[in-house]
Residue frames as qw, qx, qy, qz and C-alpha x, y, z in Angstrom:
[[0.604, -0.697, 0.015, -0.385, -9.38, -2.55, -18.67],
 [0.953, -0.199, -0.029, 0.227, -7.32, -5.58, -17.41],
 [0.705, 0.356, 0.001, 0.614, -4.28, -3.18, -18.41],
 [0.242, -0.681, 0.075, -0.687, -5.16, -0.27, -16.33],
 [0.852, -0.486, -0.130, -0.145, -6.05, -2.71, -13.73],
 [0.938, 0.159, -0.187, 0.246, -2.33, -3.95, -14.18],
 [0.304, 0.400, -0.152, 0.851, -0.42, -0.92, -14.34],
 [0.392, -0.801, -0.221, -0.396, -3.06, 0.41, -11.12],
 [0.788, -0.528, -0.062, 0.311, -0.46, 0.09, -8.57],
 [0.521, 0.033, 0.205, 0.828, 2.20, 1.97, -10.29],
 [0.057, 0.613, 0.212, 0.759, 0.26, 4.82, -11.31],
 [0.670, -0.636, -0.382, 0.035, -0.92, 4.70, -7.80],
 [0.771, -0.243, 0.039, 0.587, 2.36, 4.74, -6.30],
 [0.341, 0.365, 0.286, 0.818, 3.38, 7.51, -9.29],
 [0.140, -0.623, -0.251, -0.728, 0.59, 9.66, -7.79],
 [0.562, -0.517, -0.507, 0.401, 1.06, 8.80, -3.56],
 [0.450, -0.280, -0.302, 0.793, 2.70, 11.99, -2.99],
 [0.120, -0.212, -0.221, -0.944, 0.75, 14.69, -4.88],
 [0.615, -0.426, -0.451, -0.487, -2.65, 13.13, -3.54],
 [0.571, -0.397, -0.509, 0.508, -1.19, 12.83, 0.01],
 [0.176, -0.114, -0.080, 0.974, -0.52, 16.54, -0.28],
 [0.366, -0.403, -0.572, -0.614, -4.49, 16.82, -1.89],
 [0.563, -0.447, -0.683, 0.131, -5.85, 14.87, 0.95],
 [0.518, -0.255, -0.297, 0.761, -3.98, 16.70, 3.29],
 [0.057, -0.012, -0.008, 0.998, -4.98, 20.20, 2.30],
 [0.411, -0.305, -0.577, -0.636, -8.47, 19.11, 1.74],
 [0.630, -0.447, -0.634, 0.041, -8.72, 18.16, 5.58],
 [0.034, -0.302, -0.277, 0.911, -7.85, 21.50, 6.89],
 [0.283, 0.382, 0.274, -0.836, -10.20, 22.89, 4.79],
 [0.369, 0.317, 0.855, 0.178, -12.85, 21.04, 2.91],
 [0.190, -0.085, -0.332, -0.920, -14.98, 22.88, 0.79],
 [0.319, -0.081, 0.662, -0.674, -18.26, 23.11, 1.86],
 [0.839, 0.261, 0.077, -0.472, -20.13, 21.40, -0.86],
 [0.100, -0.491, 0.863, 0.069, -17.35, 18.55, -0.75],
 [0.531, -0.001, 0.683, -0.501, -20.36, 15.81, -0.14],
 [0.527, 0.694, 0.126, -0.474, -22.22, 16.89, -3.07],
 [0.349, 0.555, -0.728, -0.202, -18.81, 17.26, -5.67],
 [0.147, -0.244, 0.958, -0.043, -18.14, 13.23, -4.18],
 [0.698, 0.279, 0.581, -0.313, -21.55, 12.12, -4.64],
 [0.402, 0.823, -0.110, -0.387, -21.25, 13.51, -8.35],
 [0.370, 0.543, -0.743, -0.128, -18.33, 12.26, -9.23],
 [0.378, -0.117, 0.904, -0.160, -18.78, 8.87, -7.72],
 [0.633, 0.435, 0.562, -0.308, -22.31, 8.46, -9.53],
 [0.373, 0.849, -0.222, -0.302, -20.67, 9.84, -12.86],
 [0.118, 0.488, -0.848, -0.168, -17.32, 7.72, -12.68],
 [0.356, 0.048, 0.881, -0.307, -20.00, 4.31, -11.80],
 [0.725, 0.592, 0.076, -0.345, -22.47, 4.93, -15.22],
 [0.534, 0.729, -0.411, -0.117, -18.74, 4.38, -16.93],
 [0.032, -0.277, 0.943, -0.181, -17.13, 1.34, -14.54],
 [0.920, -0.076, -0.142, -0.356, -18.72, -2.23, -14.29],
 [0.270, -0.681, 0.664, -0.149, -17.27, -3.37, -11.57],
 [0.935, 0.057, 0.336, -0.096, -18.23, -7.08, -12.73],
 [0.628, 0.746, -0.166, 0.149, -15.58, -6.11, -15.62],
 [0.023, -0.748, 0.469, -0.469, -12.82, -5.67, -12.45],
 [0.859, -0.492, -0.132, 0.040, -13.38, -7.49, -8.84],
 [0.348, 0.604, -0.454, 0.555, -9.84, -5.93, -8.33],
 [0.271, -0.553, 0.478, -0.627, -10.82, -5.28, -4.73],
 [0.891, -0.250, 0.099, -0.365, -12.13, -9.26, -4.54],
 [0.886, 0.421, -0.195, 0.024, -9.04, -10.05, -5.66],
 [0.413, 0.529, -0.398, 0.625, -6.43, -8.52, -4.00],
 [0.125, -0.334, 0.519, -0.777, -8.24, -7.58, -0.52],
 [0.268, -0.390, -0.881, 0.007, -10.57, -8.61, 1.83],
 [0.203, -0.694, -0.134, -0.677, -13.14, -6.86, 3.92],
 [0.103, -0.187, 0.840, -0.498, -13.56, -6.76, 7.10],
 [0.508, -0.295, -0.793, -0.164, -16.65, -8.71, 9.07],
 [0.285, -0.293, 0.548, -0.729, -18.53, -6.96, 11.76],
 [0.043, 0.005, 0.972, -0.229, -20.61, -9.08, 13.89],
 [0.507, 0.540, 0.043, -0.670, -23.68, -7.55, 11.92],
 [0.543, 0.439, -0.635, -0.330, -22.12, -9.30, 8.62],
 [0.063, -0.351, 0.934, -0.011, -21.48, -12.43, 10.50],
 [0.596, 0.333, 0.435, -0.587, -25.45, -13.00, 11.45],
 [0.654, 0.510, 0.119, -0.546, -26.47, -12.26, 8.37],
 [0.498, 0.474, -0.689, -0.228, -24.05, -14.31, 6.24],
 [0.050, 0.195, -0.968, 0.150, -24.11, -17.16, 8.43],
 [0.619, 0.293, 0.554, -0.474, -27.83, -17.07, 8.53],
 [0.508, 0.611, -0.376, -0.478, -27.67, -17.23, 4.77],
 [0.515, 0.171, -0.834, -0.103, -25.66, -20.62, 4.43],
 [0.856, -0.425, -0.265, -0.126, -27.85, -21.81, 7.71],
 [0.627, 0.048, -0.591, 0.505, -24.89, -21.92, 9.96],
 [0.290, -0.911, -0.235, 0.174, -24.42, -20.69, 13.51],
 [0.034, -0.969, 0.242, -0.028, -22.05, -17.36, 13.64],
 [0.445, -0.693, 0.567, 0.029, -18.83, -19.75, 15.01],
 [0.737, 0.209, 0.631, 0.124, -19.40, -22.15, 12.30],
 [0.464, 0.882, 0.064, 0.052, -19.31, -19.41, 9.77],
 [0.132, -0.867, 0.470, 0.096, -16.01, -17.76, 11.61],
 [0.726, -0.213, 0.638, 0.142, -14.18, -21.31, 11.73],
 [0.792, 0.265, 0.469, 0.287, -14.90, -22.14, 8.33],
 [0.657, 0.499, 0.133, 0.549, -13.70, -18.89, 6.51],
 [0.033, -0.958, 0.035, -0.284, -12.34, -16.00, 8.59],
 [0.783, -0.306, -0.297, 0.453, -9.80, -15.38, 11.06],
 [0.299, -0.903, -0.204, 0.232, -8.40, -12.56, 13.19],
 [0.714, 0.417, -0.077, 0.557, -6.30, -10.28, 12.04],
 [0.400, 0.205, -0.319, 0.835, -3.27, -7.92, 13.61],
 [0.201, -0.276, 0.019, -0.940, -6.06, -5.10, 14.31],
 [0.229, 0.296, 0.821, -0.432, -8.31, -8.05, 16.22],
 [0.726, 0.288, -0.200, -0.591, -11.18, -7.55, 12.54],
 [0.702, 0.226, 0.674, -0.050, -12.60, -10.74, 11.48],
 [0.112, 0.639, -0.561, -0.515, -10.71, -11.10, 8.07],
 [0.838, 0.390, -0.334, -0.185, -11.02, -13.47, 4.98],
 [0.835, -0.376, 0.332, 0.228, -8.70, -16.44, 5.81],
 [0.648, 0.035, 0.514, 0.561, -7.67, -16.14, 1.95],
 [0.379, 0.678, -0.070, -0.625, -7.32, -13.91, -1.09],
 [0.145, -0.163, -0.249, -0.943, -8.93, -13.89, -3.43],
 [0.581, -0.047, 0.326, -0.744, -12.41, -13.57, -1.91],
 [0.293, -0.034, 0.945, -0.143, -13.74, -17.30, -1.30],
 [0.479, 0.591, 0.544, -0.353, -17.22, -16.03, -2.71],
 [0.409, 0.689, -0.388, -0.455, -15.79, -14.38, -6.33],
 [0.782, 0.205, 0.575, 0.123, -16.49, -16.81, -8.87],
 [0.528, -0.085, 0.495, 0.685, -14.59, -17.23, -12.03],
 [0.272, 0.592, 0.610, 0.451, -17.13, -14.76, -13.54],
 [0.307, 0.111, -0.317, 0.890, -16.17, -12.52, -11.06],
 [0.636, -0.459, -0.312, -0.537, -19.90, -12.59, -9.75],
 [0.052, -0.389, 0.746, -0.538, -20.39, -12.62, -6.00],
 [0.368, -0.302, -0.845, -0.243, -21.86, -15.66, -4.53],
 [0.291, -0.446, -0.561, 0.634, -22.80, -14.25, -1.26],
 [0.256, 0.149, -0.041, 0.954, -24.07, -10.48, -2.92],
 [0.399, -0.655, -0.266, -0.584, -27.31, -9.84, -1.24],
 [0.650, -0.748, 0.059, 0.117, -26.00, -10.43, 2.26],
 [0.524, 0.440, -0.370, 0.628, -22.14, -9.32, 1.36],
 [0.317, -0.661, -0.354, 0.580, -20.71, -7.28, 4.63],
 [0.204, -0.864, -0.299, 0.351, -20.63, -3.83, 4.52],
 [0.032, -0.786, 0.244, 0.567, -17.48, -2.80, 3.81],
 [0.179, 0.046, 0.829, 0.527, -17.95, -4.39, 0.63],
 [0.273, 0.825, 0.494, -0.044, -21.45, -2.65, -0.27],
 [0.106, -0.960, -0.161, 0.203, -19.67, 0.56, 0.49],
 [0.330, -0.525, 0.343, 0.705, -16.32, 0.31, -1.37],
 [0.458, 0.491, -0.164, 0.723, -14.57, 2.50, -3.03],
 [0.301, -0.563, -0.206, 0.742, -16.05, 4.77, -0.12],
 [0.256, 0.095, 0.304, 0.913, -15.89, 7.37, -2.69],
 [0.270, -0.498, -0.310, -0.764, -19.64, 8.70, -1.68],
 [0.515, -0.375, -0.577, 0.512, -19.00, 8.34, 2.01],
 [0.306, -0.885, -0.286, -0.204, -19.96, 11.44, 3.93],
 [0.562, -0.773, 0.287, 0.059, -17.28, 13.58, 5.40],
 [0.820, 0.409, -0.226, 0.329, -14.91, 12.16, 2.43],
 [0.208, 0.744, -0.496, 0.397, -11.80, 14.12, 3.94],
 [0.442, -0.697, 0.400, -0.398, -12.02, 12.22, 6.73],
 [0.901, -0.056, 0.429, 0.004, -10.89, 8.87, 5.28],
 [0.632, 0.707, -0.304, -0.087, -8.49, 9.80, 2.76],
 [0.460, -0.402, 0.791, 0.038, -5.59, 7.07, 4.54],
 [0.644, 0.169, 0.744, -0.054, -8.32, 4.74, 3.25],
 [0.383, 0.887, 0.075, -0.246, -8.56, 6.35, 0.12],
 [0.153, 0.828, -0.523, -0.132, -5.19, 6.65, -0.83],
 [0.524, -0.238, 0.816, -0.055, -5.14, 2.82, -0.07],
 [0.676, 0.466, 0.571, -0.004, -8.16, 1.97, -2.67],
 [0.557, 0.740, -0.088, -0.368, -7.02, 4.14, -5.43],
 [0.133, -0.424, 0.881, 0.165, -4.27, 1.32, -5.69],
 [0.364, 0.043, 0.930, -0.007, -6.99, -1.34, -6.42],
 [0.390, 0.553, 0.703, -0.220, -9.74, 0.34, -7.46],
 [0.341, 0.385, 0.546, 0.661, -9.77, 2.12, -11.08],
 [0.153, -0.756, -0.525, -0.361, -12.96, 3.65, -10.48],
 [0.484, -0.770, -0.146, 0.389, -11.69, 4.92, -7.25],
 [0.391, -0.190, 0.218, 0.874, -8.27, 6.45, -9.05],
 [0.164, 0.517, 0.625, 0.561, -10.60, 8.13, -11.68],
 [0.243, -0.904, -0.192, -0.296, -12.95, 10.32, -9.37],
 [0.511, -0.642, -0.078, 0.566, -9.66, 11.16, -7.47],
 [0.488, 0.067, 0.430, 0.757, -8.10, 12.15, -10.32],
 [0.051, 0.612, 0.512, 0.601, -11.23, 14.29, -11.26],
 [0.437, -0.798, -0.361, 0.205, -11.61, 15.40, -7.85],
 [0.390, -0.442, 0.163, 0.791, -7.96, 17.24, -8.06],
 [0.200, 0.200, 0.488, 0.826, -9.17, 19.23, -11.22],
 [0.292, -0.674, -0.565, -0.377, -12.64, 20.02, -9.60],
 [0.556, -0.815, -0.138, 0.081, -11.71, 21.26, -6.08],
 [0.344, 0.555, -0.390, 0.649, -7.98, 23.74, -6.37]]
């Protein structure tokens, strides 16, 4: 795994331009049981990843923090909301509330989150890869199949399932 992980940026990278051209034809015209095929393959490639084996994406990225996530994490360690932001976030370019640091303050050395019943959001929801309307995030897409294995995988399966 840890070797795939390694080499996930290169194969990425090896595969930007054919899956830009995917993407790209798949948002003029999606197929119409697109939803469906992504749920499928998402729930299929996720019986055969363990993402506890990985934390690629705790490693390398952060999430953002809406002001939903702050609440609820900062109720979590008792703090108020500005006491949370201070102690581990901080704005970034795009004005999101951003990790101050990678890797993810909460991934412990077992690669177990401390924080994972009140994570934010866009950490429940990556990869994305059973997002509604897939075609309509493939930027963001084409971003995770650089970190995420599991993500490259059901692209990869996706171009052999949908011509």
């Amino acid at each position: 795994m840890q070797d795939f992980i390694d080499n996930l940026p290169k194969l990425a990278k090896d595969k930007h331009n054919e899956n830009k051209k995917f993407f790209a034809k798949l948002k003029k015209k999606p197929p119409k049981n697109l939803d469906y095929v992504m749920q499928e393959l998402h729930d299929n490639e996720f019986e055969r990843t363990d993402c506890l084996q990985c934390a690629n994406c705790c490693k390398t990225t952060g999430p953002l923090f809406t002001a939903k996530d702050i609440e609820r994490i900062s109720k979590h360690f008792k703090q108020k909301p500005q006491q949370f932001i201070d102690t581990y976030l901080r704005i970034d370019e795009d004005n999101d509330y951003v990790l101050q640091s990678v890797p993810c303050t909460f991934l412990g050395a077992d690669n177990y989150c401390s924080i994972y019943e009140v994570r934010p959001k866009a950490c429940r929801e990556f990869p994305h890869t059973d997002r509604k309307k897939f075609q309509q995030i493939s930027n963001l897409t084409l971003k995770n199949v650089a970190i995420c294995p599991a993500a490259f995988n059901i692209v990869e399966e996706m171009k052999k399932l949908i011509k």
